[in-house]
N, C-alpha and C positions, 0 to 999 in steps of 0.2 A: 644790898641783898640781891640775890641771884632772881632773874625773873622767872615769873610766875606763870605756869603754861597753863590756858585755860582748855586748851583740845577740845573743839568742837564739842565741850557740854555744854552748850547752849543752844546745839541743837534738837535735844533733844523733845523740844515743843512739836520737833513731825518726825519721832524717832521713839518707836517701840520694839522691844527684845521678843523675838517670836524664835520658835524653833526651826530648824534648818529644813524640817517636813513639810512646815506651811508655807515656806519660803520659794522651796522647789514647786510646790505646787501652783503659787500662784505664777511661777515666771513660767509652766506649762500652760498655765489659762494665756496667758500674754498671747506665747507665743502662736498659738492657736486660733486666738480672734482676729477679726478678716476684716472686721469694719473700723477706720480709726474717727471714731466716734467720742463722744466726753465721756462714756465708759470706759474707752480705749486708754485714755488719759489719766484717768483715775487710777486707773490698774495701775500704771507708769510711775506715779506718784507714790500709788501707797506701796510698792514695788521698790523703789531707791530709799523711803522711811524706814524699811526693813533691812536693806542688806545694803547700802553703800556704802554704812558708817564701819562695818564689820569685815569690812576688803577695799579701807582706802587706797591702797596700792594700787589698784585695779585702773590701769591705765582710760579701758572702755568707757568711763562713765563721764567723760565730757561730752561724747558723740552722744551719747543716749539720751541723758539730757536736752542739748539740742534738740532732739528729734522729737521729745515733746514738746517744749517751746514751737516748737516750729508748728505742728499739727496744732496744738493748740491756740498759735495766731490764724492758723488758718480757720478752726472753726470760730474763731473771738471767744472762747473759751476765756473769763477772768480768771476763774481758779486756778487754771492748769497753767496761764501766764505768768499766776505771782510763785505758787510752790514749784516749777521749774527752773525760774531766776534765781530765785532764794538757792535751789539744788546748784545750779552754775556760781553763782556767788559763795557757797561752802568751799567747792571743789578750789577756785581760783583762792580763796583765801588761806586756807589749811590746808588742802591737796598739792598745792605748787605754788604758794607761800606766794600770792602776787594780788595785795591787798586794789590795788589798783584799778584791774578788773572786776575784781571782788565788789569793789563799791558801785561801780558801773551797775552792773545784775544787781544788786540792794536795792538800788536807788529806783530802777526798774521795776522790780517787785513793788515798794513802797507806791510808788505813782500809780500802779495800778490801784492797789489798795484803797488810796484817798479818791479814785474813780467810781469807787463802788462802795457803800458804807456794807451792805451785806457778805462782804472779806476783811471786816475788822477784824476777826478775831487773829487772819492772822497777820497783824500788823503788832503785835506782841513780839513775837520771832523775827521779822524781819528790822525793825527797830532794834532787838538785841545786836544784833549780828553789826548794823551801823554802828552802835555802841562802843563792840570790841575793836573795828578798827582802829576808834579812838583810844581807846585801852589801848592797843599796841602801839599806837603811833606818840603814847605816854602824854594825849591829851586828857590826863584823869579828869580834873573838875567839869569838863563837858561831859566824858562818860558817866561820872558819877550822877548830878545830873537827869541825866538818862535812864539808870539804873532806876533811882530811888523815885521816879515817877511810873515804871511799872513794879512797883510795891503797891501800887491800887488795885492789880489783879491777882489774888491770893493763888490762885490754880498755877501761876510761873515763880512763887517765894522760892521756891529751890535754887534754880539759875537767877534769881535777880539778889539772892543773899549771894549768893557764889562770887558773883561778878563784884560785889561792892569790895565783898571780903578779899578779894583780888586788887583791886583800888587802893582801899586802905595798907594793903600791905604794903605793895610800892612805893605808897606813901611814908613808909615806916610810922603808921601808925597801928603797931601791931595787936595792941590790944584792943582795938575797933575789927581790925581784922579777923580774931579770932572768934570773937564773938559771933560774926556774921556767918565766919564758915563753921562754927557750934550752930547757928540757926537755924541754916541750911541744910544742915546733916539732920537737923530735927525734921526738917520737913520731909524729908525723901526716906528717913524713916515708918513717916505713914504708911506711902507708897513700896515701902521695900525695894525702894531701885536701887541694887546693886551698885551698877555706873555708876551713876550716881554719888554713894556713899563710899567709892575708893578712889574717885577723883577730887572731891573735899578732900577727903583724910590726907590725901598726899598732899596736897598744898598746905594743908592745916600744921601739916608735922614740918615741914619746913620754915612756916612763920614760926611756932612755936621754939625750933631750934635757934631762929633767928632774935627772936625773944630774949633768951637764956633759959628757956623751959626744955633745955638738953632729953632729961629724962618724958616728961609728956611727948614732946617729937619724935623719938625714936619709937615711942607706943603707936603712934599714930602713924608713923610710917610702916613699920609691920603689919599693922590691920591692913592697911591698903594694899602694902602689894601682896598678903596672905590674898586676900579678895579677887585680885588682878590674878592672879598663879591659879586659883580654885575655879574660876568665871572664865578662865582664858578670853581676857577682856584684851585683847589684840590692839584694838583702838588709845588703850589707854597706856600701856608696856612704855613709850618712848618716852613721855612725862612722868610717869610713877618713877620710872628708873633714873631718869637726871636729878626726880628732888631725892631720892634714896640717896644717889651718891654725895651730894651736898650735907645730908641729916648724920650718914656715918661719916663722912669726914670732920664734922665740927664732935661727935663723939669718939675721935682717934680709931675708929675702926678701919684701917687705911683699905685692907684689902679687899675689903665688902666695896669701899666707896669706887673703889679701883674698878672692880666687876661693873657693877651697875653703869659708871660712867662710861666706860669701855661698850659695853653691849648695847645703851642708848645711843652709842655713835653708830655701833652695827645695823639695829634694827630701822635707826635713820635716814639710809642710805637711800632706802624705796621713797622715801617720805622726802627726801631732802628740805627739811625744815630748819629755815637759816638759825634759827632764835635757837634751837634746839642744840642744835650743832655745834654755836656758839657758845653756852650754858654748859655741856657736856665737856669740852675743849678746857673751859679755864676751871672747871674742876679738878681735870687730868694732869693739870699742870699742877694745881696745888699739892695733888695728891705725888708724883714724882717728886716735886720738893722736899715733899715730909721722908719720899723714901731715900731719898739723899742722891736720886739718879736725875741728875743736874743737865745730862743732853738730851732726855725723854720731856724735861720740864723747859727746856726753852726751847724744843723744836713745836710740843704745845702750844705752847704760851706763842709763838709766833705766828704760828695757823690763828689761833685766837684774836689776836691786834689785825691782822689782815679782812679777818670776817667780820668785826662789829662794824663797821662801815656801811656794809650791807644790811646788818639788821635794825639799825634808825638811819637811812639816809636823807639828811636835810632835803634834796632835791625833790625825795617822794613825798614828803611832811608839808612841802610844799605845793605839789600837785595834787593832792589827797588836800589841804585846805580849799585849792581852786575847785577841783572837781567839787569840795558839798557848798562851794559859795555859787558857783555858776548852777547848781542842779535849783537852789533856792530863786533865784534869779528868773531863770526859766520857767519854774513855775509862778514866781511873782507875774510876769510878762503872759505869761497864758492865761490865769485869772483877768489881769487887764486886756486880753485880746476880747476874751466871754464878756468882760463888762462896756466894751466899749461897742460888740455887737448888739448890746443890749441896748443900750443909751443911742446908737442908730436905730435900733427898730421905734422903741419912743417918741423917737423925733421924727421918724417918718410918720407914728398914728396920730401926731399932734400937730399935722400940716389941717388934718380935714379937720381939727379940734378950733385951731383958729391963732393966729399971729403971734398971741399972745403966750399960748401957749408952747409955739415953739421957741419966742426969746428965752422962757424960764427954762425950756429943756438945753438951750445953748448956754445961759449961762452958768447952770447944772454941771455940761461936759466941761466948760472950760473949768469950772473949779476941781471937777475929777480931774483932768487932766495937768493942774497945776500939784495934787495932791499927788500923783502917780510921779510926777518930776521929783520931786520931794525925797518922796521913798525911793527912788533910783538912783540921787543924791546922794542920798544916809546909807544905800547898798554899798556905792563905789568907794563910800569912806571908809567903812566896815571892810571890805574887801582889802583897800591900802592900806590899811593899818594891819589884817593879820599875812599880807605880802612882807610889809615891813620887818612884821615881827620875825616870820618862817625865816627871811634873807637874815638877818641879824642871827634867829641859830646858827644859819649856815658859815656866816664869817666864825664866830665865836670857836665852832667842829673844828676848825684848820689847824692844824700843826705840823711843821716840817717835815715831809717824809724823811729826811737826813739824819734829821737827831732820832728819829724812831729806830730806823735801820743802824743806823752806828751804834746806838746803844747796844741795840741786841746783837750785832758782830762785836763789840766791846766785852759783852757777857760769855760769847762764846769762844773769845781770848782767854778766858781766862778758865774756863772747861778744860783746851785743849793744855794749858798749862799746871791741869791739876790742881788750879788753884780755887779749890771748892767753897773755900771760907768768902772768899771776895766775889767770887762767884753768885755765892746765896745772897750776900749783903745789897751788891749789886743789882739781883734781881727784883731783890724786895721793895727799895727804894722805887724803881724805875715799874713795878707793876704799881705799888703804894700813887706813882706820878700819873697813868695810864689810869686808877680807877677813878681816881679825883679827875682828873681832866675830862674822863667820861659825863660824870652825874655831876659835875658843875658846866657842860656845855650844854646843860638844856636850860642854863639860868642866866636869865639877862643882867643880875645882880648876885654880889657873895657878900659875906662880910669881909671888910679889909683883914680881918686874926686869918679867915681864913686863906685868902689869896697871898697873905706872907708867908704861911707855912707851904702852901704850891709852889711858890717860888725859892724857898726855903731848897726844901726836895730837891726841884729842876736843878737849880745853883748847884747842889750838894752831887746827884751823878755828873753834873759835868766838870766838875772840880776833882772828881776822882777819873773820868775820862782823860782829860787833859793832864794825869801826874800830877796835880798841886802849881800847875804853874799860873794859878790869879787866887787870891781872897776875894773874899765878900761881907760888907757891913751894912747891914740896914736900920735906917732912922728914921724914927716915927715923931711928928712933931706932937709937943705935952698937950697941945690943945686939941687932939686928936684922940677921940675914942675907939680904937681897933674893934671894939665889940660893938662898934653902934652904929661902923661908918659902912656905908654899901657902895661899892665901885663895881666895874665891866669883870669880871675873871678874867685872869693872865693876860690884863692889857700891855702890861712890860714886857711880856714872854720877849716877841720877836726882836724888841731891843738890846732884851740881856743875850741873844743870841748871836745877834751881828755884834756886838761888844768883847764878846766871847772868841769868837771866827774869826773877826776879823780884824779887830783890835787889839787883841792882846796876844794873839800865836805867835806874834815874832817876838814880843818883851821877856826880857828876862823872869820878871816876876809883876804880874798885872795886879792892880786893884782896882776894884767896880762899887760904888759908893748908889745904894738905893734910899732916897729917900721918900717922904710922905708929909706936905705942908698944906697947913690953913693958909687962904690967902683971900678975902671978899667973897666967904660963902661959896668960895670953890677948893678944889683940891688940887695940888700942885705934886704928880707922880713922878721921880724924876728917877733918871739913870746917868751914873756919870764915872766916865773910865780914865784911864791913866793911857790910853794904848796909842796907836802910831797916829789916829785921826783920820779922818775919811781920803784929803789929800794922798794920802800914801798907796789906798788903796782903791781909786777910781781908776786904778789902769786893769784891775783885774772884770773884767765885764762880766764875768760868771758870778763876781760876786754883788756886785752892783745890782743887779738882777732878782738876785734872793735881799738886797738890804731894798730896794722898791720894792716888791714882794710885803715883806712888813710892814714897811710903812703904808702900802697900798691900804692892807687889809684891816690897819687899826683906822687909817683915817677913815675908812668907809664904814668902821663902828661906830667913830664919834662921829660921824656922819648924821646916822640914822639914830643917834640919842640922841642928837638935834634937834632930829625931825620931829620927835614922837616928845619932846618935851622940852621942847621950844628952851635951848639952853642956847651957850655958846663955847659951848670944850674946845680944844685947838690942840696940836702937835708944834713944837719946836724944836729944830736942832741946832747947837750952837756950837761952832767948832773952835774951840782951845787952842790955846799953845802945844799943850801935849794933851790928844784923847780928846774924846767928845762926849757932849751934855745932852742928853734926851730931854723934854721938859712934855708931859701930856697933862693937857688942863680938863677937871671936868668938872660936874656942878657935885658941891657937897648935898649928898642924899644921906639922913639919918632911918635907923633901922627902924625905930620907934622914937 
């Protein structure tokens, strides 16, 4: 399913709709007052609550911000500390899409917060916003989580049903999701917030189509953007119009979906919102497809493949891990700083107490002190294990730039040859390869059914790239359950690829033999070709390059499922008389 844009409705815990009367008036009071005082600051605040969310374009409002921060450090102002981070943490998250910073200013706000228990309340809002990070960065079960422990505070049930129902969707579990965005629309119906109830409905109508509740979705998305069109709700126009175009495309309305995704790209341009962009983009291509204009759809579709990189990049999944494990850290270590200033003042009032007293407070400290090592222990282990995990997305993400581009110049071979039939077939396969590849690299496991039919696919475009010059058979040994077995996703890819390249382009007609063996409670992956053999081809250095390449990046997966569960997988290559034998061992894992 097409992701779920949540647009800054979660802000609106310090976000009220005032008219444009009261708005000007108070930013003449602003301007007007001479003292920058915690009045000064407040003004400031409740100032950006008002109008930031209704002119994000507004390139000024990173500078303004600062400038309360800043007067606000100066006076130690708490308040104006934590709702001016939280305000720079919006702007870097949703204003210029750079969750990074974002978190930095959160984390900021947040820490002020636990400094002060009389700025709880707004530790609701700023906790949301850590939340969605995690939401985008498709760490659901922590955001969830998160979510469902502020359902204790009934005054935020709007945005905290929104956000699960957002959760659960991603999840594909849509009828949990629906439910929650029906919750949520109950509750902001007390309130009559507008916003509110046309930024559910669009999400709602897109689960809902995504469901098969075709007819309920399409209702649901007309109430919303009737609401968005009548409210001239500005803020919401980019996300109401990407899930429109997705709700009329799955009900064949081409030209509605066509509009809408079209003009979410235009109105995006001020916003440049990766996710956005990217959402919008592989719609358009769907949508060109249906209409049978086959170089509008892959010149899409390649904008599209180019940009998803940017909007989950393993790199930042992993400094956005570092950044909330080091932020815990540091505050572990600053509570032990307080407690170990505390445990000296002790021992210094137990000098004039008597001897005795200070060996109990000594061996007090040393037991704190062995308990702190402990915990700094269990931190570092926690830490390497979710380094391990982020590294292992990030090998898993990789796939040849080569095979992506040639495919899509392959595709466009066959445009300029008219040849629209092969064309469509072509694309469908190799997007069908592209979506699985996508939503199975955030999985450290598949089931074997499904990684046959990935390979299936792959095998199948490059079997029609190449003109039919190799077959393909795959064998699954009887004592093997494809439904039950879990291995790494497209651990073979990079060898049926070098098997492919460069083993069989010079043979008359190659064959590539996959199979799948029980052997001592492990599993025996293998690939094995008919083609010239490696010998033949170590003079080509370019390609020796890209076959180390593969094997680099599979060894360093069974690498790290060694590490994480203490197995012993291995790679072997074993070179033939004619062609070579891949053989990758790993532990046989059952599904249940």
């Amino acid at each position: 399913m097409k992701r779920l844009l949540p647009i800054i409705f979660f802000m609106l815990s310090f976000f009220c709709f005032s008219q444009n009367k009261v708005i000007d008036s108070l930013e003449n009071v602003i301007n007007n007052y001479k003292i920058e005082d915690t009045t000064y600051v407040n003004l400031r605040t409740s100032f950006v609550a008002k109008k930031m969310f209704l002119t994000p374009s507004d390139t000024t409002w990173m500078d303004y911000n600062l400038k309360t921060l800043e007067v606000s450090k100066r006076l130690n102002y708490k308040k104006g500390i934590v709702l001016a981070n939280n305000s720079l943490g919006i702007i870097q998250h949703y204003f210029l899409s750079d969750p990074l910073n974002a978190l930095d200013y959160y984390q900021s706000a947040y820490k002020a917060i636990e400094n002060d228990p009389k700025l709880k309340k707004y530790a609701v809002g700023v906790l949301t916003n850590i939340g969605l990070i995690n939401y985008e960065q498709q760490e659901y079960d922590k955001a969830l989580k998160t979510f469902k422990t502020l359902l204790d505070y009934p005054q935020y049930r709007t945005n905290t049903y929104f956000n699960i129902g957002n959760i659960y969707g991603h999840q594909k579990k849509l009828d949990s999701s629906i439910y929650y965005y029906k919750e949520a629309i109950a509750e902001a119906n007390k309130d009559n917030s507008v916003l509110h109830i046309a930024n559910i409905k669009s999400n709602l109508g897109l689960v809902q189509t995504n469901a098969g509740y075709l007819e309920d979705g399409l209702v649901s998305t007309n109430e919303s953007l009737k609401l968005v069109e009548e409210h001239k709700l500005e803020v919401l126009k980019v996300s109401a119009y990407v899930n429109a175009a997705e709700v009329y495309l799955a009900n064949n309305a081409i030209e509605k979906a066509e509009y809408y995704a079209t003009n979410a790209l235009q109105l995006n341009e001020a916003l440049n919102n990766m996710a956005t962009k990217n959402t919008a983009l592989a719609t358009l291509a769907n949508v060109y497809e249906r209409k049978g204009n086959y170089e509008k759809a892959l010149k899409a579709f390649k904008e599209h493949v180019v940009l998803k990189d940017s909007v989950i990049n393993a790199d930042r999944k992993l400094e956005i891990s570092r950044k909330e494990i080091q932020y815990e850290a540091d505050k572990d270590r600053a509570i032990a700083q307080v407690e170990i200033e505390r445990q000296k003042s002790i021992k210094n009032a137990s000098i004039i107490g008597g001897s005795l007293f200070i060996l109990a407070s000594l061996i007090g400290f040393m037991l704190y002190r062995r308990k702190q090592d402990a915990v700094a222990k269990t931190k570092e282990a926690e830490f390497n294990a979710k380094v391990s995990d982020t590294e292992l997305k990030a090998l898993r993400s990789q796939m040849n730039p080569h095979f992506i581009f040639n495919s899509l110049n392959s595709i466009g071979d066959y445009i300029l040859k008219n040849d629209t039939q092969s064309a469509s077939d072509y694309l469908g396969k190799f997007a069908k390869l592209m979506r699985l590849t996508l939503e199975n690299s955030e999985k450290s496991e598949i089931l074997l059914s499904e990684d046959i039919s990935l390979l299936k696919t792959y095998l199948d475009i490059e079997c029609k790239r190449f003109e039919n010059k190799f077959d393909y058979t795959i064998e699954v040994d009887d004592a093997l359950d494809p439904e039950n077995i879990m291995i790494p996703p497209m651990i073979l890819q990079p060898f049926l690829e070098n098997s492919i390249i460069h083993g069989l382009s010079t043979t008359t007609k190659g064959h590539i033999v996959i199979a799948f063996k029980d052997m001592n409670e492990m599993i025996i992956c293998s690939v094995d070709d008919n083609g010239v053999g490696r010998e033949k081809t170590s003079s080509n250095g370019a390609s020796e390059n890209r076959k180390s390449m593969g094997m680099a990046i599979t060894k360093s997966r069974i690498d790290i499922i060694n590490k994480v569960k203490n197995t012993k997988g291995d790679v072997k290559i074993i070179d033939k008389s004619q062609g070579t034998r891949i053989e990758v061992t790993l532990p046989l894992q059952l599904a249940y």
